[in-house]
C-alpha positions in Angstrom: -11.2 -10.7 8.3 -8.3 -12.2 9.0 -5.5 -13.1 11.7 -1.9 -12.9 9.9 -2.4 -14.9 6.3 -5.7 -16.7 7.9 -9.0 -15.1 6.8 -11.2 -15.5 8.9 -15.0 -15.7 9.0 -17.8 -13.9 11.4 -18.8 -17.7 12.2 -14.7 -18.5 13.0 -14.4 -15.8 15.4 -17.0 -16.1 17.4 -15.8 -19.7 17.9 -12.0 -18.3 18.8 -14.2 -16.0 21.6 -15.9 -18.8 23.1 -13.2 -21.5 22.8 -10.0 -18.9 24.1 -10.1 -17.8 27.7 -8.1 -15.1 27.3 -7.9 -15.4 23.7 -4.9 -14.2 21.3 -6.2 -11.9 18.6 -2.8 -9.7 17.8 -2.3 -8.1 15.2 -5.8 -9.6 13.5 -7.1 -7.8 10.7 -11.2 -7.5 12.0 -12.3 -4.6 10.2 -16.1 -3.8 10.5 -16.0 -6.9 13.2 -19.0 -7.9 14.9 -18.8 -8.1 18.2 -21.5 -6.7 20.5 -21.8 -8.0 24.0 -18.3 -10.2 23.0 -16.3 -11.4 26.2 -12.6 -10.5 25.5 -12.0 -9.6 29.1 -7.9 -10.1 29.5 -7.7 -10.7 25.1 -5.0 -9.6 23.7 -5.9 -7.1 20.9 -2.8 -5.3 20.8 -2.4 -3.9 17.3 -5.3 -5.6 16.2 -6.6 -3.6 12.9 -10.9 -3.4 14.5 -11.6 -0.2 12.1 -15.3 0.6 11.7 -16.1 -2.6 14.5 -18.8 -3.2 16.8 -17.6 -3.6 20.1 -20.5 -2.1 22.1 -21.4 -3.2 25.5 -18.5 -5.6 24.7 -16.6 -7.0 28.2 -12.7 -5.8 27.7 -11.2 -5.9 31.0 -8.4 -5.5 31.2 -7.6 -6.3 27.5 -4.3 -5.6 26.2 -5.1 -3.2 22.9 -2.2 -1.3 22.9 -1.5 0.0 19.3 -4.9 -0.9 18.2 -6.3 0.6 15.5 -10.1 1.3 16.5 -10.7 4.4 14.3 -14.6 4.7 14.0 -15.4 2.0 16.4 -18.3 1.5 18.4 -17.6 1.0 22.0 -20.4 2.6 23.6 -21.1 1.0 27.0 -18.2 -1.3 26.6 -16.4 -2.1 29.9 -12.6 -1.3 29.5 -12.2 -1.2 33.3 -8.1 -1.4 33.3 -7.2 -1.9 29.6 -4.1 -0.8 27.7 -5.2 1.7 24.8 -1.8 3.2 24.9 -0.7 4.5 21.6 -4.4 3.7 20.1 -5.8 5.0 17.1 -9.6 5.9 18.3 -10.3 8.8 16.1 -14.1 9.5 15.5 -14.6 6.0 18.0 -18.0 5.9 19.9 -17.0 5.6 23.6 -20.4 7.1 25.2 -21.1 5.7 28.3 -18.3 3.5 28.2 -16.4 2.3 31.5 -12.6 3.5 31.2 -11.9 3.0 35.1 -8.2 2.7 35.1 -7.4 2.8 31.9 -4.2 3.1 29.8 -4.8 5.7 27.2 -1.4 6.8 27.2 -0.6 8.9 23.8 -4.0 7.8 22.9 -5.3 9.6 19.6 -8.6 10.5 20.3 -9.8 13.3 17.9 -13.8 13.3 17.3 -13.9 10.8 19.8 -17.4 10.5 21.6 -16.4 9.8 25.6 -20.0 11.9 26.6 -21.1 10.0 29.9 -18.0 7.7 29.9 -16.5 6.9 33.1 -12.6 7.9 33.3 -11.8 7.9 37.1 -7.7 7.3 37.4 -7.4 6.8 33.7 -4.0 7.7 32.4 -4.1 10.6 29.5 -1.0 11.5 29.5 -0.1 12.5 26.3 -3.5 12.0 24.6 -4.8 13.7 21.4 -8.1 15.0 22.7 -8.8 17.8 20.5 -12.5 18.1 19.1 -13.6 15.2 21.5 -16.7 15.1 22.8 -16.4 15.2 26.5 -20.1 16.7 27.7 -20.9 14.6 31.0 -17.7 12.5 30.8 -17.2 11.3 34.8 -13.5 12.0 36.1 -12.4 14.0 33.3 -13.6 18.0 33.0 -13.2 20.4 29.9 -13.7 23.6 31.4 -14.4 26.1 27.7 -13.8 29.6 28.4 -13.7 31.9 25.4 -10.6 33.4 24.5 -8.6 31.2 27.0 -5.5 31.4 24.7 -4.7 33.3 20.8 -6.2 30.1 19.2 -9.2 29.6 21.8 -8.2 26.7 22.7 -10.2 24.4 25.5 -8.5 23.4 28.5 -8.8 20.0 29.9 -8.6 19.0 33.5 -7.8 14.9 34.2 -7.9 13.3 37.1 -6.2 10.3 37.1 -3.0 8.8 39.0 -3.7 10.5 42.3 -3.0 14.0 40.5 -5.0 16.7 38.3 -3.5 16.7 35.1 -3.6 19.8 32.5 -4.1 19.6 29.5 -4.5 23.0 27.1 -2.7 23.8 23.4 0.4 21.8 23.7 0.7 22.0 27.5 -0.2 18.3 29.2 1.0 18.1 33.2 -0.2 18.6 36.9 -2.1 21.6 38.0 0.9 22.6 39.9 2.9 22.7 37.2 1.0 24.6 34.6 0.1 27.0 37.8 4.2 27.7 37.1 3.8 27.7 33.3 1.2 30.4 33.7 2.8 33.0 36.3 6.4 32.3 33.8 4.5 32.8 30.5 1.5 35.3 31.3 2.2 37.1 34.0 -0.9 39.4 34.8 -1.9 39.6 31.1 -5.5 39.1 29.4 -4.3 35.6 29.2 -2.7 35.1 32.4 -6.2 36.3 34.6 -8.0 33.7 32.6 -6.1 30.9 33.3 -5.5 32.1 36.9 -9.5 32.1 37.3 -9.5 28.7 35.7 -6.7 27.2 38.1 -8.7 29.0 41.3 -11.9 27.3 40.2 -10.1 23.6 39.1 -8.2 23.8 42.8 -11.7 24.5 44.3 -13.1 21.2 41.9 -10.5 19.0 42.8 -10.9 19.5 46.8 -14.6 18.5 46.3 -14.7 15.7 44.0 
């Protein structure tokens, strides 16, 4: 591992944890990393290279890892209560059970991820890769699967987060409102169009009692 030019060992890093209240770990290069259980609440990780680490149950408040590259990564049960993931690479990341309260996961790239029982109340997914993530039991987010939704069978995704239900189906990402528009302008009353009009009934219905 290694920050900049410095390698870095496990022993090193550990020390930079304890020693750094928030500490500075930009750009480091801590592939396959260590750190279970680490405090890096308020760290800033942004475009830190943490492929293949271990970051589970790890305390990341409101840590700054914007950029981040954490394909692979194990962050199962790790708080991330307010953190900045925008623009983050977490393709085939563990996130089950993970606390995404708040969150920034802006243009986040999250293909394969695992976010089964994480919590994602106000998180911001706006403009998020979320194809073939795993989503099963995932608290504030819903993937509602309805066969034959669209010509591709795509899975639509409804997001709360920001005060507003956000959309997100194929290449469409906005509010409910708004893709209630997309849908009478593009499908009209066809196959199509009664599926996604039974799907924005029942999300309407969802949102008013959650």
């Amino acid at each position: 591992m290694h920050i900049g030019d410095n390698l870095i060992t496990q022993v090193q890093l550990e020390e930079i944890i304890a020693m750094a209240k928030p500490c500075n770990l930009a750009g480091a290069y801590l592939k396959d990393a260590y750190l279970y259980g680490a405090n890096l609440a308020d760290a800033n990780l942004e475009v830190a290279y943490l492929k293949g680490a271990n970051l589970e149950v790890a305390y990341l408040k409101a840590a700054n890892l914007a950029g981040a590259n954490l394909k692979a990564a194990n962050l199962a049960g790790a708080n991330l209560k307010a953190a900045n993931l925008a623009g983050a690479n977490l393709k085939d990341a563990n996130l089950e059970g993970a606390n995404l309260k708040g969150v920034n996961l802006k243009d986040a790239y999250l293909y394969g991820a695992n976010l089964a029982g994480a919590y994602l109340h106000d998180a911001n997914l706006a403009g998020a890769y979320l194809d073939g993530a795993n989503l099963k039991g995932a608290k504030g987010i819903m993937s509602l699967s309805i066969p034959g939704m669209s010509s591709r069978g795509d899975t639509l995704y409804a997001v709360r987060h920001a005060g507003c239900l956000m959309i997100k189906v194929g290449f469409f990402y906005d509010k409910l409102e708004v893709f209630e528009q997309h849908v009478q302008e593009n499908y009209g009353t066809g196959k199509e169009g009664t599926l996604y009009a039974g799907a924005i009934q029942f999300l309407h219905i969802w949102y008013q009692n959650t």
